[in-house]
ROGU-186458 format. One record per residue: residue in one letter; x, y, z of N, C-alpha, C in turn. Coordinates in steps of 0.2 Angstrom, whole numbers, padded with zeros to 4 digits, always signed. Layout:
<nodes>
AXYZXYZXYZ/...
</nodes>
This chain:
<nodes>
X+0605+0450+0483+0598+0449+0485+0596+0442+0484/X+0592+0440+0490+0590+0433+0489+0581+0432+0487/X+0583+0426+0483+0575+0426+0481+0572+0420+0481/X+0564+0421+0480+0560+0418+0485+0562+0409+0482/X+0563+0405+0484+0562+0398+0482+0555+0395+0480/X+0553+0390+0478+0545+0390+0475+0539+0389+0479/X+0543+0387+0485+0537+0385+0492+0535+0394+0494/X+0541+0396+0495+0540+0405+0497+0534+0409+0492/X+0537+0405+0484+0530+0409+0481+0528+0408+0480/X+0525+0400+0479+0518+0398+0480+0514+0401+0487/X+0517+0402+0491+0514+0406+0498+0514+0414+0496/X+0518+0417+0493+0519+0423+0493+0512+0426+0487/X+0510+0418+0484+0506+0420+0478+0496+0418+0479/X+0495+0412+0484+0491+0412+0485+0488+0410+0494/X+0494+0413+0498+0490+0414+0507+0484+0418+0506/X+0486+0424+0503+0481+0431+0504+0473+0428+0501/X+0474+0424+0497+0468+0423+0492+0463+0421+0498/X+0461+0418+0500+0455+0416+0504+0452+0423+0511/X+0457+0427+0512+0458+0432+0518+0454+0437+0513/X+0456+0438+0505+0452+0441+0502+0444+0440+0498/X+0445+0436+0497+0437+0434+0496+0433+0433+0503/X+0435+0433+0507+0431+0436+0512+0430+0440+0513/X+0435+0445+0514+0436+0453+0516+0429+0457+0507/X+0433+0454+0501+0427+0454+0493+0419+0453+0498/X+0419+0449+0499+0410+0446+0501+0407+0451+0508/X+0413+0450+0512+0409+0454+0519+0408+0462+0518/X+0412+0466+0512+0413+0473+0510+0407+0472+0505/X+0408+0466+0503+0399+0466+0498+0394+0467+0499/X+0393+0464+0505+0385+0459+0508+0385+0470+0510/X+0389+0472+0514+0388+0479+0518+0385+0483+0512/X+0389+0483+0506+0386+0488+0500+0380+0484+0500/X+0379+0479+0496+0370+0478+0495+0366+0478+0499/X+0369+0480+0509+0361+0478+0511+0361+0489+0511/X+0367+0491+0512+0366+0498+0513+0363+0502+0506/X+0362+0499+0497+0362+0501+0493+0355+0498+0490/X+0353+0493+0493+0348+0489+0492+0341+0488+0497/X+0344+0485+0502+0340+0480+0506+0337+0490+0511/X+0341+0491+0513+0339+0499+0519+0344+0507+0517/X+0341+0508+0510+0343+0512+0508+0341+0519+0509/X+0337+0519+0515+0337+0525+0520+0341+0525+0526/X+0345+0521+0526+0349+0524+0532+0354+0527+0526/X+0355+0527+0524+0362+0532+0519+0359+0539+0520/X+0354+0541+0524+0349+0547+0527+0357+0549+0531/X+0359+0547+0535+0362+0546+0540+0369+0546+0538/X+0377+0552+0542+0379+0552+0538+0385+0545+0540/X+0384+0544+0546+0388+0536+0548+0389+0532+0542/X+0379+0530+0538+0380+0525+0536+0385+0526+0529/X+0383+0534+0526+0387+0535+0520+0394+0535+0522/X+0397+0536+0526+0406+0535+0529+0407+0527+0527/X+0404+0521+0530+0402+0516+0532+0402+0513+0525/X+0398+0517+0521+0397+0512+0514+0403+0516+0509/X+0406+0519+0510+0412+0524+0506+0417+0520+0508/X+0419+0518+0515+0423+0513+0517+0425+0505+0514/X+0418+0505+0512+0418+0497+0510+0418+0497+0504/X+0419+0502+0500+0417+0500+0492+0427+0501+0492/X+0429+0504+0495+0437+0504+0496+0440+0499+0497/X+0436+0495+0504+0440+0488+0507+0437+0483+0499/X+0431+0484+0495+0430+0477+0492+0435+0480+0484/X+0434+0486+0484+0443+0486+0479+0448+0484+0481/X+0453+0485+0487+0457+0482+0490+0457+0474+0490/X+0452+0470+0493+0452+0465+0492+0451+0461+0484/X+0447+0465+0479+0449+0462+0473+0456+0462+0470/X+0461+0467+0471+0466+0469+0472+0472+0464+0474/X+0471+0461+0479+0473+0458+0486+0471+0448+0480/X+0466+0448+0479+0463+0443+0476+0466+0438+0471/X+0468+0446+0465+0471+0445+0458+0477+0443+0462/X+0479+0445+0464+0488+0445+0468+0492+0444+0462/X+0496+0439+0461+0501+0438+0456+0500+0436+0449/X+0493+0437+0449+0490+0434+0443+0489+0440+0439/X+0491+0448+0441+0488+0454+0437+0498+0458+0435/X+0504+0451+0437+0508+0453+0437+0510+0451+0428/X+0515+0454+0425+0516+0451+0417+0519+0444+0418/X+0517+0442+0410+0520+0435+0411+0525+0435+0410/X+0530+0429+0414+0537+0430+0412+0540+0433+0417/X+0539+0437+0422+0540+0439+0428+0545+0434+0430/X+0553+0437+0434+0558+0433+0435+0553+0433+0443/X+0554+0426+0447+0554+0424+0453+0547+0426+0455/X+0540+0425+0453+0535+0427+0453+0532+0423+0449/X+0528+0416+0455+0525+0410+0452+0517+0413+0451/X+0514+0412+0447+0506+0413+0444+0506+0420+0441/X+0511+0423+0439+0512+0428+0434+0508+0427+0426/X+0502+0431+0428+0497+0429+0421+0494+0434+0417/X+0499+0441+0421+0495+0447+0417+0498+0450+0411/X+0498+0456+0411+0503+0460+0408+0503+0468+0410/X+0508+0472+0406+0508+0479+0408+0504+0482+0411/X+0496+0482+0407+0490+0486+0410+0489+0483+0417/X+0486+0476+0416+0484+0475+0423+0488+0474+0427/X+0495+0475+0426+0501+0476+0434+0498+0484+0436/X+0498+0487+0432+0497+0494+0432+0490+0496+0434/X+0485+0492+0431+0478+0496+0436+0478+0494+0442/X+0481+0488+0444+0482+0485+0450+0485+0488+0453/X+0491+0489+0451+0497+0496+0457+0493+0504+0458/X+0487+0505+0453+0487+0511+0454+0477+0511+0462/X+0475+0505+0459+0471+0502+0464+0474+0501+0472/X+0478+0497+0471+0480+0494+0478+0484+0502+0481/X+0487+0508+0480+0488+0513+0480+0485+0519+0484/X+0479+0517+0478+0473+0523+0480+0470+0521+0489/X+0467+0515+0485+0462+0512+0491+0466+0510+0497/X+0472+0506+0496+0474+0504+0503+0476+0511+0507/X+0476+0514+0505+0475+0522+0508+0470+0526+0512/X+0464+0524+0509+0459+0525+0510+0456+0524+0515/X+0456+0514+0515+0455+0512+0521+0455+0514+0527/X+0462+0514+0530+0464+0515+0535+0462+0523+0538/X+0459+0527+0532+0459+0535+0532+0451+0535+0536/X+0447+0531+0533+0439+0531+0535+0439+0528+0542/X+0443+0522+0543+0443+0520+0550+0446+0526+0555/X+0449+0531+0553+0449+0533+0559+0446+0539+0558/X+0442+0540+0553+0437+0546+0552+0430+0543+0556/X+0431+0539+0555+0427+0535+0561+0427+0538+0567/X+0432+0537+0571+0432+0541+0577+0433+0548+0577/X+0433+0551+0574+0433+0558+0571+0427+0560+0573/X+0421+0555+0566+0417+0558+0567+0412+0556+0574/X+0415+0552+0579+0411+0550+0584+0413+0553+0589/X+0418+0558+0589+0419+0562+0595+0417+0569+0593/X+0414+0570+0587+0411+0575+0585+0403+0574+0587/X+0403+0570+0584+0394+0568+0587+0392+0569+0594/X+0398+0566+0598+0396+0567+0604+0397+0574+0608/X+0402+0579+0605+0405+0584+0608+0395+0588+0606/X+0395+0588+0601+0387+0590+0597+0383+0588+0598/X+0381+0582+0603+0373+0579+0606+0373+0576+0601/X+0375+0574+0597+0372+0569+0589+0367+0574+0589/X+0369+0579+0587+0364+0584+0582+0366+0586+0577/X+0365+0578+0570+0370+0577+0565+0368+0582+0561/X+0363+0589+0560+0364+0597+0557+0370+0601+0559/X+0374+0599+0564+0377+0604+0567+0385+0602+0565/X+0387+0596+0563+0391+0594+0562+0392+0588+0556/X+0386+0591+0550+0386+0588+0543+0392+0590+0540/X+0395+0596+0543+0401+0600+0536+0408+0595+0536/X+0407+0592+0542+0416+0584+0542+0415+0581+0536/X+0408+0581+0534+0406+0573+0528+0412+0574+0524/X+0412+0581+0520+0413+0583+0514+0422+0582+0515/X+0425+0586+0521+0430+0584+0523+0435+0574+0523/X+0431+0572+0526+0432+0565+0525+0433+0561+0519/X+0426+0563+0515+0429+0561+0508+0435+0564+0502/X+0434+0569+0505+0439+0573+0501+0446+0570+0505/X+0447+0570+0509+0453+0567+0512+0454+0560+0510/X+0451+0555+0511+0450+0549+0508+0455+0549+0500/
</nodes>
């Protein structure tokens, strides 16, 4: 097995970082204006899909963030290795769950837009998906 030389993981340790603090801030700004600033559209059930999705992507991106930093110290071939046991572990059971997740609500996305449409957006008649979706999640 070949392994990574120090350029390799210096890049393997901190590329992601900036893709994530973005991804952290923009899955943010969505949770506080939907939890904060118009917290009557969570009336609607888009917006609760929409803010369920995001509290997922800004786990993932903290996740994504800690990178090699939540790995144990002493890690053979694994530069910025600064954690230990636990935090490799809530880390692997985070990135697990959520990066899972993500991808699951984006496409419940179109789930629930072809549902809407087939039912005139007459979101009474096709509330009962909500409960599916999160449960699937």
């Amino acid at each position: 097995m070949k392994h990574l030389n120090e350029t390799q993981q210096r890049a393997y340790a901190y590329a992601m970082k900036p893709f994530a603090a973005l991804s952290f801030l923009s899955g943010g700004f969505v949770i506080y204006h939907l939890l904060v600033q118009r917290r009557d559209k969570l009336q609607r059930m888009y917006h609760r899909i929409i803010l369920a999705m995001n509290i997922c992507v800004v786990t993932v991106a903290a996740a994504d963030f800690v990178g090699t930093w939540a790995i144990p110290v002493g890690t053979p071939y694994r530069l910025g290795a600064a954690g230990n046991q636990t935090t490799c572990t809530t880390q692997g059971f985070a990135r697990i769950v959520f990066y899972l997740a993500v991808p699951y609500y984006y496409s419940s996305l179109s789930i629930y837009s072809y549902v809407a449409v087939e039912k005139s957006f007459m979101e009474k008649n096709y509330r009962h998906i909500e409960k599916w979706i999160h449960r699937g999640a």
